[in-house]
Structure formats: structure tokens, C-alpha cells
VMD Tcl script that draws the C-alpha trace (Angstrom):
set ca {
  {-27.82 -87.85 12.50}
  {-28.96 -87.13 9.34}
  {-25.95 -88.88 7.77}
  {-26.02 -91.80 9.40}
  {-30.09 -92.74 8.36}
  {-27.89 -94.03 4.70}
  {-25.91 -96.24 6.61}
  {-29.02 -97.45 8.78}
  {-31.21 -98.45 5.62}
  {-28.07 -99.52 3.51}
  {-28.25 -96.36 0.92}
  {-24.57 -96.14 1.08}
  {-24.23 -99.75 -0.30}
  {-26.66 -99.17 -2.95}
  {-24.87 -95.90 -4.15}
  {-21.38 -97.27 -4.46}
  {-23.37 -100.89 -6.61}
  {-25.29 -98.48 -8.58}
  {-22.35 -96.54 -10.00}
  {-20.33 -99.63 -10.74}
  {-23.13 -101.35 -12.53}
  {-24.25 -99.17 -15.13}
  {-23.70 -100.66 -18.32}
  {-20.74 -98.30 -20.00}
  {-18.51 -99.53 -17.42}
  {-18.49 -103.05 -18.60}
  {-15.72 -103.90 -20.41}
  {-13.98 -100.99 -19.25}
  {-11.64 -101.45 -16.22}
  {-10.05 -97.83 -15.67}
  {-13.43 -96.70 -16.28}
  {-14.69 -99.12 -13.98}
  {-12.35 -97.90 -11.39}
  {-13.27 -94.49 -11.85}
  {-16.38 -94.78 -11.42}
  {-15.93 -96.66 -8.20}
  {-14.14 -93.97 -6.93}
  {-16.09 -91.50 -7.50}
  {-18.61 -93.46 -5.84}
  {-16.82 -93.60 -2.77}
  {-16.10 -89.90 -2.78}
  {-19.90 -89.72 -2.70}
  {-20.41 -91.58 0.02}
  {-17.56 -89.67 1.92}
  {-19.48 -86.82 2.00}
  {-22.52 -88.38 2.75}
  {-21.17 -90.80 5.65}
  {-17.63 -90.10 7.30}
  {-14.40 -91.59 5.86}
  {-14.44 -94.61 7.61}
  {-17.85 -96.20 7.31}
  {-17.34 -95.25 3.13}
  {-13.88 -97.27 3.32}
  {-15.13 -100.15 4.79}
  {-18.15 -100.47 2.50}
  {-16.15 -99.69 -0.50}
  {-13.30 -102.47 0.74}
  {-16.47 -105.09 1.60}
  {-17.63 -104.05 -2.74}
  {-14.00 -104.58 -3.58}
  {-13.82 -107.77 -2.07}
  {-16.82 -108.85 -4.02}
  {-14.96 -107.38 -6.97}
  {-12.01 -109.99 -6.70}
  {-13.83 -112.72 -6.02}
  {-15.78 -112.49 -9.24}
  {-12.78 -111.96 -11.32}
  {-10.42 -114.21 -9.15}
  {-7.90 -111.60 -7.67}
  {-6.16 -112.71 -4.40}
  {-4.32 -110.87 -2.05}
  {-1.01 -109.29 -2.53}
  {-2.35 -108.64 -6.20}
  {-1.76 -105.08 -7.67}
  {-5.46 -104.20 -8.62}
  {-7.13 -105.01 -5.18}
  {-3.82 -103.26 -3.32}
  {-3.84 -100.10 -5.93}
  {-8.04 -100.10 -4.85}
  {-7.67 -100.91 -1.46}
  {-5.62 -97.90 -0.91}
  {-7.59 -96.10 -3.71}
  {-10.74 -96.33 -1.13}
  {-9.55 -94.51 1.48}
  {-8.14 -91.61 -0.68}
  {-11.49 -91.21 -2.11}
  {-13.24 -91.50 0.99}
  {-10.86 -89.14 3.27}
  {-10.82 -86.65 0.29}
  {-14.85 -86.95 -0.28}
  {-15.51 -85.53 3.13}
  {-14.79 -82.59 2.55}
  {-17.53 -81.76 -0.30}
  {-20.03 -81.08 2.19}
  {-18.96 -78.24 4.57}
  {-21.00 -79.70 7.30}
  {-19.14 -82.28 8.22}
  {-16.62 -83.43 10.89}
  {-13.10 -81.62 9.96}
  {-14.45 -78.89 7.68}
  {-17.48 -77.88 10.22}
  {-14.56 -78.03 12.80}
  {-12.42 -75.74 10.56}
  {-15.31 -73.40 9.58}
  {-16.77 -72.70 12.76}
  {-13.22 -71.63 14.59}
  {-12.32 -69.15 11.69}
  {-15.97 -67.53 11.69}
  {-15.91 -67.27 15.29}
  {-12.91 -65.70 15.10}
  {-13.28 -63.14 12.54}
  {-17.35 -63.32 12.12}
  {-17.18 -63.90 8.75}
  {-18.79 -66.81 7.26}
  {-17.79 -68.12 3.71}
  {-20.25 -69.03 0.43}
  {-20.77 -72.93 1.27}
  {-22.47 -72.94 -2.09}
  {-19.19 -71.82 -3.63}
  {-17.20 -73.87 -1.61}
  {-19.07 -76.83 -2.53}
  {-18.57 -76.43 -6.07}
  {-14.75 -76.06 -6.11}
  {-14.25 -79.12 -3.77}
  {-16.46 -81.16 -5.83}
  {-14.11 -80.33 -8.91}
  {-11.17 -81.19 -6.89}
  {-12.42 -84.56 -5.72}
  {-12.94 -85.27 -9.36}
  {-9.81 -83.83 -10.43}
  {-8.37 -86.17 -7.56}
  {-10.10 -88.89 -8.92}
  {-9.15 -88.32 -12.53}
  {-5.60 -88.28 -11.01}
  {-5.29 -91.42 -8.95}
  {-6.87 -93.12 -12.22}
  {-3.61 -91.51 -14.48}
  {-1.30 -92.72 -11.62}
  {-2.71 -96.13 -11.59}
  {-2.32 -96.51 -15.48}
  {0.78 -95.52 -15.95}
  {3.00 -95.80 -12.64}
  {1.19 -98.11 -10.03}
  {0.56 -100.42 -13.75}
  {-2.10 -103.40 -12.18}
  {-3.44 -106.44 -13.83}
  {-6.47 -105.39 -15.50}
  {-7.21 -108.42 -17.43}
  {-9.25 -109.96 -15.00}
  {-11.79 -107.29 -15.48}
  {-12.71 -107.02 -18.42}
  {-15.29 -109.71 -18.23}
  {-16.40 -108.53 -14.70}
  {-20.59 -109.07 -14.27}
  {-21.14 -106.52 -12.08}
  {-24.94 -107.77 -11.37}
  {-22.97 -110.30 -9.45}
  {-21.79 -108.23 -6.95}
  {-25.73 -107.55 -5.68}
  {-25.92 -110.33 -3.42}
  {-28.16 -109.00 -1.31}
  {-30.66 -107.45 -3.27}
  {-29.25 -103.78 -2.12}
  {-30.18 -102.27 -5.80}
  {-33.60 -102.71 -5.16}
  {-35.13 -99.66 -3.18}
  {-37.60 -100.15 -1.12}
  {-39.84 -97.62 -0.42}
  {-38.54 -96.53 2.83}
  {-35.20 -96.10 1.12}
  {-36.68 -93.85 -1.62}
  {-37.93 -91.77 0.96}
  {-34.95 -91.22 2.44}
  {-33.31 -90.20 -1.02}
  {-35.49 -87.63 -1.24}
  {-34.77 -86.00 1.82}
  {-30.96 -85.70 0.95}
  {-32.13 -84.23 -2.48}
  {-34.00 -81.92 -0.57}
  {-31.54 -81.17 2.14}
  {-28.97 -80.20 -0.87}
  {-31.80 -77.89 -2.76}
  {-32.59 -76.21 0.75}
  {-28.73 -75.27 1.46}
  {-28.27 -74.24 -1.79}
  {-31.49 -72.04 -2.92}
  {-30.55 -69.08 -1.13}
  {-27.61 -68.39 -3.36}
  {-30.18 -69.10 -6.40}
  {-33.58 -67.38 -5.59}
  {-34.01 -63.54 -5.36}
  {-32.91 -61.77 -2.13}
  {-36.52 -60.44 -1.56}
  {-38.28 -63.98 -1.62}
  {-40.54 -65.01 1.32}
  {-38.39 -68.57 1.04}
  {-34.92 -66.83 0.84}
  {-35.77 -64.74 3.80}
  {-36.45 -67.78 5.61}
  {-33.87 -70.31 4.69}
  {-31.30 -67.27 5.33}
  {-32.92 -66.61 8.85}
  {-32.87 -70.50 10.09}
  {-29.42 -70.97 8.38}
  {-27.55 -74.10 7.49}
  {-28.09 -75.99 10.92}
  {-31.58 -74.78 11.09}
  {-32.50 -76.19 7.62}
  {-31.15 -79.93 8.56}
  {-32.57 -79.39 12.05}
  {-35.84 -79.09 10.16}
  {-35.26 -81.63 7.52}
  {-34.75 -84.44 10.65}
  {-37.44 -82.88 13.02}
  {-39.59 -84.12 9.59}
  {-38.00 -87.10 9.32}
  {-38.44 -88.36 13.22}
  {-42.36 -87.29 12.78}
  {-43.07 -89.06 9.58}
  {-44.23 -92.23 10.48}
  {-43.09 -95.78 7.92}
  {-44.60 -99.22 9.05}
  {-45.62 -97.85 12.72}
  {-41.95 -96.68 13.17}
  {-40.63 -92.70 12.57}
  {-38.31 -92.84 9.32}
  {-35.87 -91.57 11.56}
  {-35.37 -92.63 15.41}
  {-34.18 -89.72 17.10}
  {-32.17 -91.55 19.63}
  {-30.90 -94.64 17.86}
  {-29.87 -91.40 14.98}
  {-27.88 -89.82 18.23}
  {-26.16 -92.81 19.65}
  {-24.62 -93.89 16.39}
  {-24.36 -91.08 14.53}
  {-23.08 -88.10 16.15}
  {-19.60 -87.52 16.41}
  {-19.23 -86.64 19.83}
  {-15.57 -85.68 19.71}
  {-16.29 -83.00 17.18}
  {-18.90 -82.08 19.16}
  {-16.46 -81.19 22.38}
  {-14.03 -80.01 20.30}
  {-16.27 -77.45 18.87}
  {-17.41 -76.31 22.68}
  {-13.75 -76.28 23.31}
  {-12.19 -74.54 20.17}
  {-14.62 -71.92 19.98}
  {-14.23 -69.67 23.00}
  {-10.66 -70.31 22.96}
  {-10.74 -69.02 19.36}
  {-12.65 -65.68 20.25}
  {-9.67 -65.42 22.76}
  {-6.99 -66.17 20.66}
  {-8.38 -63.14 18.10}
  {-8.60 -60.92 20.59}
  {-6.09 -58.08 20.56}
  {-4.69 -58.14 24.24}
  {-3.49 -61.58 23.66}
  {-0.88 -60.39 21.79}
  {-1.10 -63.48 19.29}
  {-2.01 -61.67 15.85}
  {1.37 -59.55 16.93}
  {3.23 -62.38 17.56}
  {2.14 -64.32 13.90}
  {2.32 -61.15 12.24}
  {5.97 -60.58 12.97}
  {6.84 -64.08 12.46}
  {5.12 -63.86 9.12}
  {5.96 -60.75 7.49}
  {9.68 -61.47 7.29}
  {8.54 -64.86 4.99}
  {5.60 -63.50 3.10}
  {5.90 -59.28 3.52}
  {4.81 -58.04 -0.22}
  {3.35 -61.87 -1.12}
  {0.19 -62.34 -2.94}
  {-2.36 -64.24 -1.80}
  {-1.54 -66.73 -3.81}
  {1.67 -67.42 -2.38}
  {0.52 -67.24 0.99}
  {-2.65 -69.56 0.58}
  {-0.15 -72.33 -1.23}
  {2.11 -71.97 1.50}
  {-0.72 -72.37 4.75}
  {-2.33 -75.30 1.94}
  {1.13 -77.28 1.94}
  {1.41 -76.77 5.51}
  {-1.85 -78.39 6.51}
  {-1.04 -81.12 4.38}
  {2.29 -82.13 5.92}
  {1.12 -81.51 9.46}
  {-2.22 -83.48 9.00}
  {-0.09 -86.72 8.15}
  {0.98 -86.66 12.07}
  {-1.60 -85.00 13.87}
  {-5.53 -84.88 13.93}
  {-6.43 -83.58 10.51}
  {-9.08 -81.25 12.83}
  {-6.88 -80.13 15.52}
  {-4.77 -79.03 12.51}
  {-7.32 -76.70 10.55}
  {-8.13 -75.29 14.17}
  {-4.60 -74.55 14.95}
  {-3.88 -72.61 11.20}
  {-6.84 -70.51 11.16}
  {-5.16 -67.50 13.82}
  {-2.31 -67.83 11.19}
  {-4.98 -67.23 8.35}
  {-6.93 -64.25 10.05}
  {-3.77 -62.87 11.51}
  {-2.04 -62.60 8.48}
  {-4.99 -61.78 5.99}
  {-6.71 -58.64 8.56}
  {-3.37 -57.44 8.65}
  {-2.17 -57.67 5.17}
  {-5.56 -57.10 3.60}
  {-5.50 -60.09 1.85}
  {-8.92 -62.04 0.90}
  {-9.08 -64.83 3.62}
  {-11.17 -67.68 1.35}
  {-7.95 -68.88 -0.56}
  {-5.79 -69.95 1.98}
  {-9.00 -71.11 4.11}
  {-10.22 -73.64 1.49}
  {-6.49 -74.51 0.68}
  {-6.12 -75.64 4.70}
  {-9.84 -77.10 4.63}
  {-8.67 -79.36 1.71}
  {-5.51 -80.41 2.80}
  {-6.20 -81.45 6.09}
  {-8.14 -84.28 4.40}
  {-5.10 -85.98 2.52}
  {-4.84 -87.30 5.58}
  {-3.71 -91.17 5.30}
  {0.42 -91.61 4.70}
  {0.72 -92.36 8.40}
  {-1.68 -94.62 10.73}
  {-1.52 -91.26 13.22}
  {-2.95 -89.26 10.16}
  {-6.77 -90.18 10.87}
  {-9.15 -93.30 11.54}
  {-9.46 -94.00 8.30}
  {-5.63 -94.34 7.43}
  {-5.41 -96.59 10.76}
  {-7.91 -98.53 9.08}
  {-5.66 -98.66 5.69}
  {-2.56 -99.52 7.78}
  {-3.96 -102.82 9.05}
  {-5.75 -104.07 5.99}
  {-4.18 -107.31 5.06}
  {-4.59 -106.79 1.09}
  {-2.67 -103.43 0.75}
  {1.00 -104.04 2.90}
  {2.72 -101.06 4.86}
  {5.19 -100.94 1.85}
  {2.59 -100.62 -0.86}
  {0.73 -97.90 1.24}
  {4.06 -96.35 1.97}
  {4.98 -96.08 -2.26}
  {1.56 -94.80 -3.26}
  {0.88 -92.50 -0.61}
  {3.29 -89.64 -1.23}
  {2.57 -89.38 -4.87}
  {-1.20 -89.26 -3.96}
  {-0.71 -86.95 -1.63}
  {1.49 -84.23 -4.23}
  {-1.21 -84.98 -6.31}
  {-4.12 -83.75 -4.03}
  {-2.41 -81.16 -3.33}
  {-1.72 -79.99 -7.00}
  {-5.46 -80.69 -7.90}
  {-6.46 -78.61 -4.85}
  {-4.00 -75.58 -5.77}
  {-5.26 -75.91 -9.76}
  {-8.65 -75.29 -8.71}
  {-8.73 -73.26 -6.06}
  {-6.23 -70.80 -7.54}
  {-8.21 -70.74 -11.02}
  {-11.87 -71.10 -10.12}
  {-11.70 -69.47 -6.15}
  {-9.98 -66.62 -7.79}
  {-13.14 -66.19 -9.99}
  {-15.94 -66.53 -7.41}
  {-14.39 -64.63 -4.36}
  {-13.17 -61.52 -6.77}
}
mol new
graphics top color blue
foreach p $ca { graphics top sphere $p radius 0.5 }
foreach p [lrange $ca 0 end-1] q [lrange $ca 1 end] { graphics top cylinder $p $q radius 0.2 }
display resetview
């Protein structure tokens, strides 16, 4: 719900032009590019994957008709895919949404233990810019595009609908997402023994949006609530994450317990592969394995069905569980070689300016790349913060 109030007063449009028209992109393709993607990332974790594709593509299309590129050309089919990468990947910078809430809330209610979100946050937003950094590299010097046509881009142009200008309403909204990032975040900051700690800690994550919208729905802008709880509902919750939540979690509880036999079952199946391993090697292993089952199955369904593997394997070995859970909550979202892989890759299958073929060639390498950006970080900085 609260996501969805960007889309319904066009903040997602206005995030994706502002980044592309500050002035030390101009004259700069790649870094033009960049910037779009990161951009897009943004509003991946902000919207959904979809709805952040299709507003990126509808920018992009803006894009070539400024500077003249048609279809079949390799800028707009290098971007076109480009999109979608950023937006799939971007998800998962905010632990409260879709797949990574999904993932989350089966391994803490199967082991009861939650993980840092703060922390979590951090490394994913260094892989999504590692990820973008990465795509940019491939683009230069192996997908090779026609940049020409860029380097006189007016990006002003591309505001033909007068979406840089905020309006108040808009500005109000903005604030709310500053504040809804301050409040999930200040408890890691603030002493333990502060009144606001206390509280923020004893409402928790959901609580503190809960509150945010509650706000939102009473303030009132023009005779109308800044945010209608029901129109909010209808378009903006995910219901299918919602049932798959109510599903996954009880069966989860079951799954852990120790008369089913299943932690047995993994463990022996396990041991003989990873017996003295490190961590390490076990979190790249349960990483690589999201990522190749995610291309042909739900990306959620995926995360759900790993985590036994992950608390199984880590209660029995006595290994640190965050690795591994981080590498599977990452690579579930390199979800788009396949039009099975998620919504947003369907999408990127049927678009008529990036061909099957051209999504077929640029997908793999993206994909070993996100997964080597994910491993870099993880590895280095996870190691660090969950020591």
C-alpha cells in the first residue's frame, strides 16, 4: 500500500527523469546509462519489478525518439533488457518486499531468528550498484551499442508532461518515504535505552509502516486523505504473497520440526557434499543454486523451498546462517533468462525492441555477473558485519 501511493501520484516517473536530467550526464552516454539504471533500481525497491520496467521502457522510448533510435538498434535493445535487470535486481534493497519478505518470514519462522534489515540493506544496496557498474562494463566493451546518437541528447525533452515539477501533494508523499526509511533504520543508530528505540523495537518493522499509512489515510489534501485506504488495497497489495505467506508459514514451523524427519534427511544428503566446508563454500553453493532454479520456477517459491536446506545445514553444522540466507535472497532476483523466471522477464520476452535472441545472448552473462557481484560483497562486507 504504501508502495503503490508513488505510482498513484507519478513519483516513480519523476525519480527515474530526475536522475537522467541532471546536468553531468549530458554529454555523457555510459554515464547517462548509468545513471538510468540506477534509477530504475530505485524504483524497484520502491514499486515491484514490473511497474519500474514499464516506466523505465515508456522513459526509454522517449529516449530514442529524441535521438532517433529505432527498433532492432543496439542501444534501445542493450536498455530495454538493461531495465528489467535493474528493476528485478532493485527489489531486493528493501527487505519488505514481495520475494525477500516471502524469504525472510519462512526462515524466521522456522528458526525464530530474525536478521539485521539495516545490515542487509546496506550490502544489497552495494550489490545493486556493483550490478549496475557491471552491466555498464558489459555494455562498453562486449554488448558495444551506438552511442553517437547521445551525445547531444536534451534530456529536458523527455518531461513532456510536466512530471519534474512536484506538486505539493507529491512532496508530501516524499517525505513520508524519507521518514519510513529513518524509522526502520534508527533503532540500529540510537541508544538501546531511548524512549524512541524502545518503541520502534516494540511496534517492529510492520508496525512502523502500519503507522506511517494509518497517518497517511488521516491526513487530509484538497478534501481527499493523501492516501485512500481502499483504492491503496485494491491496487497495491500483492495478494499472492499474501497467501503464500499464510501458506508457507505453518508449513515451515512443520517442516523444522524434529519428528518430521526433514533436517535428518538434508543433513545426510548434505554432509557427504559439504562435511568440513566453510561457510563460505556452503553459502556460494545454496547462492548459485537459487540462481539457476529461479530462472524456471517462481523466484519466491524458490527462497521458500532453500531455507530448510539453510537452517538444516547451518543448526547442525554450527555455521552462521546470514551468508547463505542473503546469498539465496539475492539470487532469486536474477530472475529474467526465461519468460517462466518472473512477471517481469515475461514482460522482457514480449517486448518488440529487445528480440528472444538478444535477450537470450545478454542474459547469461548478466546473470554470472550478479551473481559474482553478490558473492564479492556478501563474502567481504557480510563477513564483517555478522562476525
Amino acid at each position: 500500500m504504501f508502495g503503490n501511493s508513488f505510482n498513484h501520484y507519478g513519483l516513480s516517473r519523476f525519480i527515474s527523469l530526475w536522475f537522467i536530467t541532471r546536468k553531468f550526464v549530458a554529454g555523457r552516454p555510459w554515464l547517462f546509462s548509468f545513471t538510468f539504471l540506477a534509477s530504475i533500481f530505485i524504483l524497484g525497491a520502491l514499486t515491484s519489478a514490473s511497474p519500474a520496467a514499464l516506466i523505465g521502457w515508456s522513459i526509454l522510448y522517449g529516449v530514442c525518439e529524441v535521438c532517433g533510435y529505432k527498433k532492432g538498434d543496439s542501444y534501445p535493445t542493450m536498455m530495454v533488457f538493461g531495465i528489467v535487470f535493474a528493476a528485478q535486481i532493485g527489489q531486493s534493497m528493501i527487505p519488505f518486499k514481495q520475494v525477500a519478505l516471502t524469504v525472510f518470514s519462512a526462515y524466521e519462522t522456522m528458526s525464530g531468528m530474525g536478521i539485521d534489515y539495516a545490515k542487509y540493506m546496506l550490502i544489497a544496496c552495494l550489490i545493486c550498484l556493483l550490478c549496475a557498474l557491471f552491466f555498464i562494463v558489459l555494455g562498453k566493451y562486449i554488448f558495444r551499442p551506438d552511442m553517437s546518437k547521445l551525445l547531444n541528447l536534451e534530456a529536458d525533452k523527455l518531461d513532456t508532461d510536466g512530471s519534474l515539477n512536484l506538486t505539493g501533494v507529491q512532496k508530501t508523499v516524499l517525505l513520508f518515504l524519507f521518514l519510513l526509511v529513518l524509522l526502520l533504520l534508527a533503532p540500529n543508530f540510537l541508544p538501546a535505552d531511548f524512549f524512541l528505540t524502545r518503541f520502534l523495537k516494540a511496534i517492529g518493522n510492520t508496525g512502523i509502516v502500519i503507522l506511517l499509512v494509518t497517518v497517511m489515510a488521516a491526513i487530509k489534501v484538497e478534501g481527499k486523505p493523501l492516501l485512500n485506504f481502499k483504492v491503496m488495497v485494491d491496487s497495491g497489495v500483492t495478494w499472492g504473497i499474501v497467501l503464500l505467506l499464510a501458506f508457507v508459514q505453518p508449513l515451515t514451523i512443520a517442516m523444522a520440526a524434529p519428528g518430521s524427519g526433514i533436517t535428518d534427511f538434508l543433513m545426510q544428503l548434505l554432509t557427504p557434499f559439504f562435511g568440513e566446508s566453510s561457510s563460505i563454500t556452503f553459502a556460494l553453493f545454496i547462492g548459485f543454486a537459487a540462481v539457476a532454479l529461479t530462472q524456471v520456477m517462481n523466484n519466491g517459491a524458490v527462497g521458500v523451498v532453500l531455507m530448510p536446506v539453510i537452517h538444516s545445514f547451518c543448526q547442525a553444522s554450527g555455521m552462521a546462517p546470514e551468508l547463505p540466507l542473503i546469498m539465496v535472497v539475492m539470487g532469486v532476483h536474477f530472475a529474467f533468462l526465461t519468460p517462466a523466471a518472473s512477471a517481469s522477464a515475461a514482460l522482457l520476452h514480449g517486448n518488440e525492441w529487445c528480440n528472444t535472441k538478444a535477450t537470450w545472448k545478454s542474459s547469461p552473462l548478466a546473470i554470472l555477473g550478479a551473481y559474482a557481484a553478490t558473492a564479492i560483497v556478501t563474502l567481504l562486507l557480510g563477513s564483517l558485519l555478522y562476525s
